[in-house]
C-alpha positions, 0 to 999 in steps of 0.5 A: 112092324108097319108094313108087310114089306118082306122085301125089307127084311133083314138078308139071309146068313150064307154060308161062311166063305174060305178064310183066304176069301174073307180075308180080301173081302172083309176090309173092302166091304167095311170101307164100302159100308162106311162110305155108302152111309156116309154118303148117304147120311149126307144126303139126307141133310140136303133135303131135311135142312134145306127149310131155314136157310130159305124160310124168310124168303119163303116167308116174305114171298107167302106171307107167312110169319116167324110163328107160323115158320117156326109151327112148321120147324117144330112139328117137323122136329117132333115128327123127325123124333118119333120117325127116327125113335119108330122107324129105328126100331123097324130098321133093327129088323130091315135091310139098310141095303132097301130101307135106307134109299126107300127113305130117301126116296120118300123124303124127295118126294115130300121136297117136290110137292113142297117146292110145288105148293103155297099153301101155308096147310100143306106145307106144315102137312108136307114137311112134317111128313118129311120129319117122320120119313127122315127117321128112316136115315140114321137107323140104318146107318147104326145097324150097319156100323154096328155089325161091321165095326167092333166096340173098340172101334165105335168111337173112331169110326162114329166120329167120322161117319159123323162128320156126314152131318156136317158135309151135308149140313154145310153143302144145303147152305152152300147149294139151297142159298145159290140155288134160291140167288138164281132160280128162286125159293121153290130150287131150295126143294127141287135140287136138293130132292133130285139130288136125294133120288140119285144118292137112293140108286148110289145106295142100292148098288153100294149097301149090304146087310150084315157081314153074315149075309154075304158069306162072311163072320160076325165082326167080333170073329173077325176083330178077335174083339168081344165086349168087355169081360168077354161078353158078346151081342147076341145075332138072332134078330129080336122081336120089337116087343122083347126089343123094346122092353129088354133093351130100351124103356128098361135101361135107365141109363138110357133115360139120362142120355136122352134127358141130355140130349133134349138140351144138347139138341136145342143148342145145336139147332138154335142157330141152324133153324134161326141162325141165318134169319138171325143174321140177317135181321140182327146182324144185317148179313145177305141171304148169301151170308146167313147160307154161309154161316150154316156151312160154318156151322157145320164144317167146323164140326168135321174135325171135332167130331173125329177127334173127341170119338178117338178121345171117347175111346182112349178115354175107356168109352166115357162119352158123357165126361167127353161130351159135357166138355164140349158143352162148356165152350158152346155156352160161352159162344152163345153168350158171345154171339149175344154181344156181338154188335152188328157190322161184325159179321166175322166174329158172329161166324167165327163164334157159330163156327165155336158152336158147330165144333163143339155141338156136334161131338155130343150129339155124335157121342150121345147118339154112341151110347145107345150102341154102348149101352144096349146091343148091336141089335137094338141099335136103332131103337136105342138111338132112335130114343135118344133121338127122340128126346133130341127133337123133342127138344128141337120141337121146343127150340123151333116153336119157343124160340120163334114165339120168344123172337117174335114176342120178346126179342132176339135177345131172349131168344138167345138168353132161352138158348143159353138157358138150354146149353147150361140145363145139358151141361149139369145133366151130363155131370151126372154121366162123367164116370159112365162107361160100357161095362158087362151087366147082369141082364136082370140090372137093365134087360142088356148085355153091354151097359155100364155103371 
């Protein structure tokens, strides 16, 4: 799609190994694959938001003002939403084994000339860049989670490679504000990219492509697990013309997921771009301090992430009924954090905490649906619109919300938040019933999409 790079394209289907063979192999190599993305994913986070935890010290010492972090916050954002929209298309037709690590190198080096420079232009060109080469992480990671897990396992296991957000998230706070306490702000890029360089080698040596290209069956085969009313993906690779138009910009239930998460993403990002900077200039909390409330943040979500994706599941796939849930108690921890006076710090963390824990089971769940409403093959595409109109939203939210505190106040800033969290909520009331359901292809261009 991009780039001739044959040595990314998808590996070749072997042939099929004894049963007895793959009987041993199969389980083995589907924990490998969930741990390689894991880990992976994880990664990526350390050198994606590693930026607001130090961006007022950064700041301070450049003289850059919060209108100007938050240009730099939003023209990454809606770089990251066309990489992952644009890179996600070309991940459906690549190797994740090559395509994942080249990322993340990609990624550490625009961390290193970052940490390098000054000037208020290159930095801005630099960390946008960083947003589109970011697309390149989740992908990936669908593509593999698609063909190595079954429909019925969706759910579950997304729910706890999801918590890769939250072990990565909350590590860049812990790592970026100790790192920025002893070696200075220029560390918050260079740790966290050498990091990324050694986590690219791990991932050379761990991924593989799909379970046909090492000798072993689809994992419908293997699960005994076709979608529902028998119908099954189909595994040739598509071209990204018939890819886009046949399972994306067609499926109009894709449409109302993304038109959801674009406000989902403003209320998750909120307090991750602006939390610490809030905290310390609100709430009067140390640079230590506003890295912890990230690591809250997103530490919270690793419990709830798990759980609400085993629900989705045991819930017949309803993912937007289980999402807009989840929505309720973000709002009221909004307004809660609103109130709050200084000298409680606790109870601001505690109440970021409340956010993190239910933020992160939607933009999970909603990131699921483009698996459940399209097809194994379309994956990345389909999440990868998803994601656009997610950070799309972030864009909104790091630009807005930096001019709203600069110029009104953080209190609007927070009223804005609020706002957006009750936008998600009546967006999602329209999802309640939906769930994955065979379809005619000539209702929306899929195979597995629901009404």
């Amino acid at each position: 799609m991009f780039l001739p790079l044959r040595w990314l394209s998808p590996a070749p289907h072997l042939p099929r190994l004894p049963e007895a063979e793959v009987a041993r192999r199969y389980p083995r190599l589907r924990w490998q694959i969930l741990e390689a993305t894991f880990i992976g994913y994880a990664t990526y986070y350390l050198v994606r938001n590693n930026l607001p935890v130090v961006s007022k010290e950064m700041g301070e010492a450049l003289g850059y003002t919060k209108s100007q972090i938050g240009d730099i916050i939003a023209l990454t954002a809606i770089a990251y939403g066309l990489g992952k929209f644009l890179m996600g298309a070309w991940s459906d037709r690549s190797n994740p084994r090559f395509f994942m690590p080249a990322g993340l190198l990609l990624t550490a080096l625009c961390n290193f000339l970052f940490g390098g420079s000054s000037s208020y232009g290159m930095h801005l060109f630099l960390w946008t860049l960083n947003g589109f080469f970011q697309g390149m992480g989740w992908g990936p990671c669908g593509r593999s989670l698609g063909h190595w897990f079954s429909v019925k396992e969706r759910g579950t296991v997304f729910g706890f490679w999801n918590i890769a957000h939250n072990v990565g998230g909350g590590l860049t706070g812990i790592i970026v504000a100790h790192s920025t306490a002893w070696m200075g702000w220029r560390s918050a890029f260079f740790v966290p990219g050498i990091l990324a360089v050694l986590c690219a080698l791990y991932l050379l040596l761990r991924l593989r492509d799909t379970p046909q290209s090492v000798g072993l069956p689809p994992v419908e085969d293997y699960k005994r697990d076709a979608l529902p009313g028998g119908v099954r993906d189909h595994e040739e690779e598509l071209g990204t013309r018939d890819l886009l138009r046949n399972y994306i910009l067609n499926n109009q239930y894709l449409w109302l997921f993304a038109a959801a998460n674009f406000f989902v993403y403003i209320a998750r990002y909120a307090m991750l771009d602006w939390g610490p900077t809030y905290l310390k200039e609100v709430k009067r909390a140390s640079l230590e301090d506003g890295g912890y409330s990230t690591a809250v943040f997103e530490f919270a979500g690793i419990f709830s992430t798990l759980l609400m994706g085993w629900l989705s599941d045991r819930a017949g796939g309803r993912r937007g009924m289980v999402s807009l849930l989840c929505m309720l108690p973000v709002f009221g921890a909004f307004a809660g954090i609103l109130y709050t006076p200084p000298g409680m710090l606790w109870m601001d963390l505690l109440l970021f905490g409340v956010v993190g824990f239910f933020i992160y089971p939607p933009v999970m769940l909603l990131g699921v649906t483009g698996l459940d409403f399209s097809s194994k093959k379309a994956v990345g595409a389909a999440a990868g619109f998803i994601g656009l109109f997610g950070y799309l939203g972030r864009t909104a939210q790091g630009k807005g919300l930096g001019w709203i505190a600069q110029h009104y106040g953080w209190d609007a800033a927070l009223y804005a938040s609020l706002g957006a969290a009750l936008m998600a909520i009546v967006l999602l009331s329209v999802t309640w019933k939906l769930k994955p359901r065979p379809r005619a292809a000539r209702d929306a261009g899929v195979e597995a999409a629901a009404h």
